[in-house]
Backbone bond lengths (Angstrom), bond angles and torsions (degrees), N, CA, C in turn:
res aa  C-N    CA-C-N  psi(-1)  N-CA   C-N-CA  omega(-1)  CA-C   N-CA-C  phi
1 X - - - 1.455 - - 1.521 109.38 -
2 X 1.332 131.41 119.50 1.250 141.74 158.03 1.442 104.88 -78.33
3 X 1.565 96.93 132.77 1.551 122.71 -171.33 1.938 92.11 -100.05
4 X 1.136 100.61 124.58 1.580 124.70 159.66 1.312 115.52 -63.58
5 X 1.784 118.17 142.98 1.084 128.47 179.09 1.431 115.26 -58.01
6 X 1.410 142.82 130.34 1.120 140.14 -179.09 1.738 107.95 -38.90
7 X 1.174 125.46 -57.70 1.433 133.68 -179.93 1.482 91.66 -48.30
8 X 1.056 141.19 -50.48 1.265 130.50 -136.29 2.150 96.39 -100.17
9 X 0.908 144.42 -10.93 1.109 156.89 87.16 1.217 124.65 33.08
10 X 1.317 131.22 76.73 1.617 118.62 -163.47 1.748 98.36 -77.60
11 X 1.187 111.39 155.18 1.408 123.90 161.52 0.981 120.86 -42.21
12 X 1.619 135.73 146.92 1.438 120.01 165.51 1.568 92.08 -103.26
13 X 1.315 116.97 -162.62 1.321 125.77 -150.12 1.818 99.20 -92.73
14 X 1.092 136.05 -51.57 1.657 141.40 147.11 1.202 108.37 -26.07
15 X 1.269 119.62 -41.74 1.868 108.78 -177.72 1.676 102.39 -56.51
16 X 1.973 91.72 -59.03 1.208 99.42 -144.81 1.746 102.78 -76.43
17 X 1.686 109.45 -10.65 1.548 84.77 167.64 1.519 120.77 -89.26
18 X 1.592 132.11 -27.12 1.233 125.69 164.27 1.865 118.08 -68.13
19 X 1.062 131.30 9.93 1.021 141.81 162.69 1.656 114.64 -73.54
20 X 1.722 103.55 -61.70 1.175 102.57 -157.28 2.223 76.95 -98.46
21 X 0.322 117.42 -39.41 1.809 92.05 159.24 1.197 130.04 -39.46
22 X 1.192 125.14 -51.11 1.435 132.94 154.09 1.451 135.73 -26.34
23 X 1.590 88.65 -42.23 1.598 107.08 -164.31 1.458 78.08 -92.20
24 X 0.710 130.63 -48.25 1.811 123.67 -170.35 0.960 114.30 -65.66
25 X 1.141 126.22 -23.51 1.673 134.94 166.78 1.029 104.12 -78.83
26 X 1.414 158.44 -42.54 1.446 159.20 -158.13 1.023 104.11 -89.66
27 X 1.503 116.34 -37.74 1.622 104.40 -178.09 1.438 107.47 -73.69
28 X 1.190 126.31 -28.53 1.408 123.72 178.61 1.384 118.03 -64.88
29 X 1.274 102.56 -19.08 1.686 111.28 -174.74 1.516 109.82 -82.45
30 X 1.370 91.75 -36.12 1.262 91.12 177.04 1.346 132.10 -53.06
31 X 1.798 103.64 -43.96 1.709 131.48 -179.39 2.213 85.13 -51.73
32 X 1.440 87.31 -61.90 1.633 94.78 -167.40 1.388 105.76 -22.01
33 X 1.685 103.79 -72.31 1.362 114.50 -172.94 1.652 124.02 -45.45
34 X 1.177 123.59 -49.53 1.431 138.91 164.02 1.810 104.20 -27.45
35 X 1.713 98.37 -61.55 1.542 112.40 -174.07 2.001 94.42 -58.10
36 X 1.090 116.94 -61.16 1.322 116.60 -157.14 1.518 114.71 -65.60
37 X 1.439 104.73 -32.81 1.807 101.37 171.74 2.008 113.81 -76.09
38 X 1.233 87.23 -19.37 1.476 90.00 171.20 1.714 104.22 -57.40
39 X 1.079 133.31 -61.70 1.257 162.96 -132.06 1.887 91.81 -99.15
40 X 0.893 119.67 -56.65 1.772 124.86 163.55 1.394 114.69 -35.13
41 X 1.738 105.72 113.75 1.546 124.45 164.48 1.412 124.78 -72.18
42 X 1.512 90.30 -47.07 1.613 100.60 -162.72 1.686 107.64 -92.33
43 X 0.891 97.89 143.88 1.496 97.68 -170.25 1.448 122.12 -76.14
44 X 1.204 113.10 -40.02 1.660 126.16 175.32 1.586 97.56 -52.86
45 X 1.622 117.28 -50.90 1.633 115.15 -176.40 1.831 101.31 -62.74
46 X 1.292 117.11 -40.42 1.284 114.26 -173.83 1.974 117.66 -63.33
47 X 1.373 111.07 -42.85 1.163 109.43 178.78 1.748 110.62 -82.69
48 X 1.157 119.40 -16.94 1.748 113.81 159.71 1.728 99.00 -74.85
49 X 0.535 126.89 -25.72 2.019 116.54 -179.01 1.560 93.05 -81.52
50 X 1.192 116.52 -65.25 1.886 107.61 -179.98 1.786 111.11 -45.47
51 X 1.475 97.78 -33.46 1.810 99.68 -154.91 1.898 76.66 -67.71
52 X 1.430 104.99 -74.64 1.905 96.72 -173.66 1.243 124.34 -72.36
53 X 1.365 143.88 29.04 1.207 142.05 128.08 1.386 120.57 -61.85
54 X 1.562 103.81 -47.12 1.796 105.34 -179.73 1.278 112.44 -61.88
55 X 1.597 105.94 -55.62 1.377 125.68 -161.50 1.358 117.42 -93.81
56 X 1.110 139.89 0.08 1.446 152.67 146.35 1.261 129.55 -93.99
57 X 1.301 110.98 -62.23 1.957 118.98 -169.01 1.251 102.65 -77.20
58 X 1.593 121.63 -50.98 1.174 116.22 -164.19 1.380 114.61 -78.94
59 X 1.562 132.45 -19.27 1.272 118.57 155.55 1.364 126.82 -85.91
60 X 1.214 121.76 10.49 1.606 139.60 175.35 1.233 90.79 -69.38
61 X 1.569 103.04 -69.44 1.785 116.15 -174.52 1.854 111.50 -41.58
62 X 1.163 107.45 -66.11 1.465 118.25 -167.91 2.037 88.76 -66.75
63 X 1.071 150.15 -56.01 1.380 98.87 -165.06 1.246 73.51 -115.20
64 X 1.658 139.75 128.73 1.223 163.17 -57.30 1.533 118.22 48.90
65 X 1.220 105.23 -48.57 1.749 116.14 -170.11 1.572 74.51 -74.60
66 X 1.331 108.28 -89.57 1.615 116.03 -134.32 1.510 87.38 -41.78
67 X 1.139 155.47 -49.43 1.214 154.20 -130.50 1.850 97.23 -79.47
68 X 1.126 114.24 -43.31 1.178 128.01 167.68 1.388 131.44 -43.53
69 X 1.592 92.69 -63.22 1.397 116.90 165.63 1.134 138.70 -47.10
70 X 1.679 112.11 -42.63 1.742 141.23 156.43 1.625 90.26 -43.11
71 X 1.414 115.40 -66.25 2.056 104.58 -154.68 1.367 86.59 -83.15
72 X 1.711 149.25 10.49 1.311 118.45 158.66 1.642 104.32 72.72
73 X 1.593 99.64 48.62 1.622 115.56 171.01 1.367 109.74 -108.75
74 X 1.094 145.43 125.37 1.164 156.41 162.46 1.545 101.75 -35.91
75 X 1.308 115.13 123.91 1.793 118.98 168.79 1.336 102.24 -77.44
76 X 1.676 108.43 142.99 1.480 115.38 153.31 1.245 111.32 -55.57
77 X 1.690 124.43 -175.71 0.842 146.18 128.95 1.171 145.04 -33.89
78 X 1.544 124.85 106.11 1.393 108.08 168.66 1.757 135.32 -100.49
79 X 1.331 111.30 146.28 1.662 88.86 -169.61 1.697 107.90 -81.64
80 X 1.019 95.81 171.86 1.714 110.21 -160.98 1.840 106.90 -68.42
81 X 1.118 131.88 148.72 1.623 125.67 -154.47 1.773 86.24 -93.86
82 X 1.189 99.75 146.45 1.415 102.50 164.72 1.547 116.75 -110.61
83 X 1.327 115.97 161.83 1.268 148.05 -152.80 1.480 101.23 -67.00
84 X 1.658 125.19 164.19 1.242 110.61 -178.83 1.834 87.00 -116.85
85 X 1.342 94.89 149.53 1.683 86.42 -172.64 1.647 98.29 -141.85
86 X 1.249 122.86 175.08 1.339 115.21 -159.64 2.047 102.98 -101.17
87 X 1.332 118.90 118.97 1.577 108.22 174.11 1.611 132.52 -26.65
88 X 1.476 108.62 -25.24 1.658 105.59 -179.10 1.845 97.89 -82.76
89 X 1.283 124.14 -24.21 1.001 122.49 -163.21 1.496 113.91 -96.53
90 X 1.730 117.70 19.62 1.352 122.00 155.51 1.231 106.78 -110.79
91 X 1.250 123.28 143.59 2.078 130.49 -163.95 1.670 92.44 -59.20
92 X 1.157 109.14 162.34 1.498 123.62 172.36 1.839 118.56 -72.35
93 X 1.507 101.47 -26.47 1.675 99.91 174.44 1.662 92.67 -100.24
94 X 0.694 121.86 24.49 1.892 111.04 166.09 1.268 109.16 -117.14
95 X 1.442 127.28 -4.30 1.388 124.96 -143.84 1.767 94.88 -99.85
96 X 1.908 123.02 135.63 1.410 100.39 159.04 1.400 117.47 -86.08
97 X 1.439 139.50 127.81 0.845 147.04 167.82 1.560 119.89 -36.62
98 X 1.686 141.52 177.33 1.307 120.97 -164.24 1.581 102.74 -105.81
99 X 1.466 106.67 -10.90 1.765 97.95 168.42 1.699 109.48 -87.89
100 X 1.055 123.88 -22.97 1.326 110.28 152.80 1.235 137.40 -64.91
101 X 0.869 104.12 -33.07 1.928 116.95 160.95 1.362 120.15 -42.72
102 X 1.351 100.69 -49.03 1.375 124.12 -153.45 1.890 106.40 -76.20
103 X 2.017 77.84 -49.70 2.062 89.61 -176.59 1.537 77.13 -76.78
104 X 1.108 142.73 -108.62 1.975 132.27 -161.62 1.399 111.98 25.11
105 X 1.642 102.53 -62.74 1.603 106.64 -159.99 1.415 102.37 -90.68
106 X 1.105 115.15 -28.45 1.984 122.12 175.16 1.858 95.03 -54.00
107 X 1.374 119.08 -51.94 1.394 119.13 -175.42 1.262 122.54 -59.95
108 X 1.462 106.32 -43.20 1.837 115.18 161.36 1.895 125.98 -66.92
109 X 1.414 110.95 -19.49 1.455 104.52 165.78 1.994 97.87 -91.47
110 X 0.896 115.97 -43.28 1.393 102.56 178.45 1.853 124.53 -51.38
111 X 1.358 101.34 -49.13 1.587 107.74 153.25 1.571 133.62 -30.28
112 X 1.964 83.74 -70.76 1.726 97.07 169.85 1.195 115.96 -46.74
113 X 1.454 123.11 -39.10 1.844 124.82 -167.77 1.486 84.52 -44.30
114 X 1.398 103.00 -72.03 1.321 119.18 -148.27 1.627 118.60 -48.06
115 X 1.444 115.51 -42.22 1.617 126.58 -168.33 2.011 89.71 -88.18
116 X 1.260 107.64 -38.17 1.827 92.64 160.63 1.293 129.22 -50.56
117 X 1.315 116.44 -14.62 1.740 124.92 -155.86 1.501 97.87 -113.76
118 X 1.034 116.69 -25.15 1.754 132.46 -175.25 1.385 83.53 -75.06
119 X 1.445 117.78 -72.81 1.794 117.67 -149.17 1.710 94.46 -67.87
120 X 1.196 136.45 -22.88 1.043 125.76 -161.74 1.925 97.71 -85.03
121 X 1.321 114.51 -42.33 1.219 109.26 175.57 1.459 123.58 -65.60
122 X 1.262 111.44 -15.11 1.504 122.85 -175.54 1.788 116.47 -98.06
123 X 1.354 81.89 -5.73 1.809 78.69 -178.99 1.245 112.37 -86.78
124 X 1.238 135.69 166.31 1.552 155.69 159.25 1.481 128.40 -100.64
125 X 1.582 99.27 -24.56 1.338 112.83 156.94 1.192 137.08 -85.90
126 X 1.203 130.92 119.82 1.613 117.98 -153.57 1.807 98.50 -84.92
127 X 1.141 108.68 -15.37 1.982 109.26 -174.18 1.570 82.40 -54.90
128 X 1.891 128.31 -57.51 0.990 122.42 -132.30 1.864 106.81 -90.38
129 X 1.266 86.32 -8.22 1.804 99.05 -166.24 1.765 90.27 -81.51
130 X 1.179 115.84 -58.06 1.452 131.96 -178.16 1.833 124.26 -48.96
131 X 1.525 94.64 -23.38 1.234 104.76 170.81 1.649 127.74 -91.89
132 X 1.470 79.22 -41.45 2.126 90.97 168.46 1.791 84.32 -76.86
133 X 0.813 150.53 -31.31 1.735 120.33 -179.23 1.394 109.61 -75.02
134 X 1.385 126.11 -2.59 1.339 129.12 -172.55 1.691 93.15 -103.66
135 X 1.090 113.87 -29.43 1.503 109.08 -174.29 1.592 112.54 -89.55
136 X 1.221 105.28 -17.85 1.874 118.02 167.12 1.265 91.36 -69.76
137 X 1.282 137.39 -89.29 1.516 153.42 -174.24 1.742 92.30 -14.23
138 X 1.229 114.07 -74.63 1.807 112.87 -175.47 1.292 122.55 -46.94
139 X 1.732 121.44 -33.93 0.930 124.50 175.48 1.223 117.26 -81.27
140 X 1.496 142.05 -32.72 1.057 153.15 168.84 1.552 104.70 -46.77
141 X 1.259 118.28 -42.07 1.486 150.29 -152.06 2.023 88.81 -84.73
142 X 1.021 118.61 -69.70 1.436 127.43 173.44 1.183 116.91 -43.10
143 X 1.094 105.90 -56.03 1.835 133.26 -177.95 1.539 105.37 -41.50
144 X 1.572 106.31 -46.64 1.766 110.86 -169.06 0.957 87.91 -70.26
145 X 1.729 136.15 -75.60 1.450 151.53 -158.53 1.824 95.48 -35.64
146 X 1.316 114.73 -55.35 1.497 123.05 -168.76 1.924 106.21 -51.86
147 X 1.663 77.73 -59.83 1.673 81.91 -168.46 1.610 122.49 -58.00
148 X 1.636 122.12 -26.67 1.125 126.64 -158.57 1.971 97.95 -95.52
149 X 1.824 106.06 -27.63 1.367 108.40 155.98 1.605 119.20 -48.52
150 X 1.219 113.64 -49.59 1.460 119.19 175.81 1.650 117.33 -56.04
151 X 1.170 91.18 -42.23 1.630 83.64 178.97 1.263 107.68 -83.15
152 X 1.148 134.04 -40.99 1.746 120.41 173.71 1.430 104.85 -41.90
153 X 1.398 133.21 -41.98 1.587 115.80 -160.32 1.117 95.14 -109.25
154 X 1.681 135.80 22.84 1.297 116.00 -176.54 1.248 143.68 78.40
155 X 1.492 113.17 10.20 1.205 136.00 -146.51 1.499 101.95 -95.78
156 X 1.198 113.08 -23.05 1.713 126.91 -165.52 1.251 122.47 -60.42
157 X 1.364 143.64 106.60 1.582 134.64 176.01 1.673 108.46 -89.56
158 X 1.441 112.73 96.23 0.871 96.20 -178.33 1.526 139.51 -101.61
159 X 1.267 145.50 127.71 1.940 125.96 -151.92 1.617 104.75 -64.01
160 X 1.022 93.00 145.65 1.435 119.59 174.52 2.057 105.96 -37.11
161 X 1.456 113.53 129.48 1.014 115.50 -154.38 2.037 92.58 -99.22
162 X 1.270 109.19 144.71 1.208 115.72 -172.53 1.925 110.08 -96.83
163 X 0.961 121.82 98.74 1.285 110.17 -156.68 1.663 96.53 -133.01
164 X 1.430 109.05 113.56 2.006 108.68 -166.25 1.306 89.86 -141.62
C-alpha cells in the first residue's frame, strides 16, 4: 500500500468541523485582541499582545483559512475589526484594567493548548496534526513570556499554598 501525501488526503468530517471552528474562534480573538490592546497601559503588556496577535493569531487564522479553502469549505464569519482608540478616551468604569488583560489572555492561551491537543489527537492527517502541535508549541511559548510578565508587575493571583 502506498501512503498518500498528507495534502492529498481529503478531510474527514472532525477535521473539517474543528478546523473551521477554530478559524471562527481565532477570528474572534482576534476582534478580542484589537479590543484588549486598545484597553493596555503598560507597554511591555501592550507589545506582548501586538508581538502574539501578529505572530500567533494572525497566522493561525491565515493557514487555518487556506487549509480550508484547499478542501473547498465554506469560511465562517468574521466579526468586523475594531478601531484603535487612545486609553484615556475609554470611561474609567468601562476600562479593563492591565491585570485583567493579562489573566483574559493567560485564559485564552491556556484554552488554545487545550482545543490544539484535541485537533491534534483527532486528526488522520499528519500535515494537520503537526501544525496544531506547532500552534500548541507557540502558545505554550507565549504563555511563559505572559506568565513571568505577570509576575514582574505583580499581576499574579496566586492559590493558597499548602504547606504541612
Amino acid at each position: 500500500m502506498i501512503l498518500s501525501k498528507p495534502q492529498e488526503e481529503p478531510l474527514h468530517s472532525g477535521e473539517v468541523f474543528n478546523l473551521w471552528s477554530y478559524l471562527f474562534a481565532t477570528k474572534a480573538t482576534l476582534v478580542t485582541m484589537q479590543i484588549l490592546t486598545n484597553h493596555t497601559g503598560d507597554q511591555d503588556l501592550k507589545d506582548l499582545l501586538d508581538d502574539l496577535t501578529e505572530n500567533s493569531f494572525t497566522q493561525e487564522d491565515q493557514q487555518t483559512e487556506t487549509i480550508l479553502k484547499e478542501a473547498g469549505i465554506r469560511l465562517p464569519p468574521a466579526p468586523p475589526d475594531r478601531p484603535n482608540v487612545e486609553l484615556q478616551d475609554i470611561p474609567a468604569g468601562a476600562r479593563f484594567n492591565d491585570a485583567e488583560i493579562a489573566g483574559l489572555v493567560q485564559k485564552e492561551l491556556i484554552t488554545g493548548k487545550i482545543t490544539c491537543s484535541y485537533i491534534m489527537g483527532i486528526s488522520t492527517r499528519e500535515d494537520i496534526a503537526e501544525l496544531f502541535g506547532d500552534f500548541h508549541t507557540q502558545k505554550a511559548e507565549y504563555e511563559t513570556k505572559l506568565l513571568k510578565l505577570m509576575k514582574e508587575k505583580g499581576w499574579l493571583v496566586s492559590p493558597p499554598i499548602n504547606v504541612k
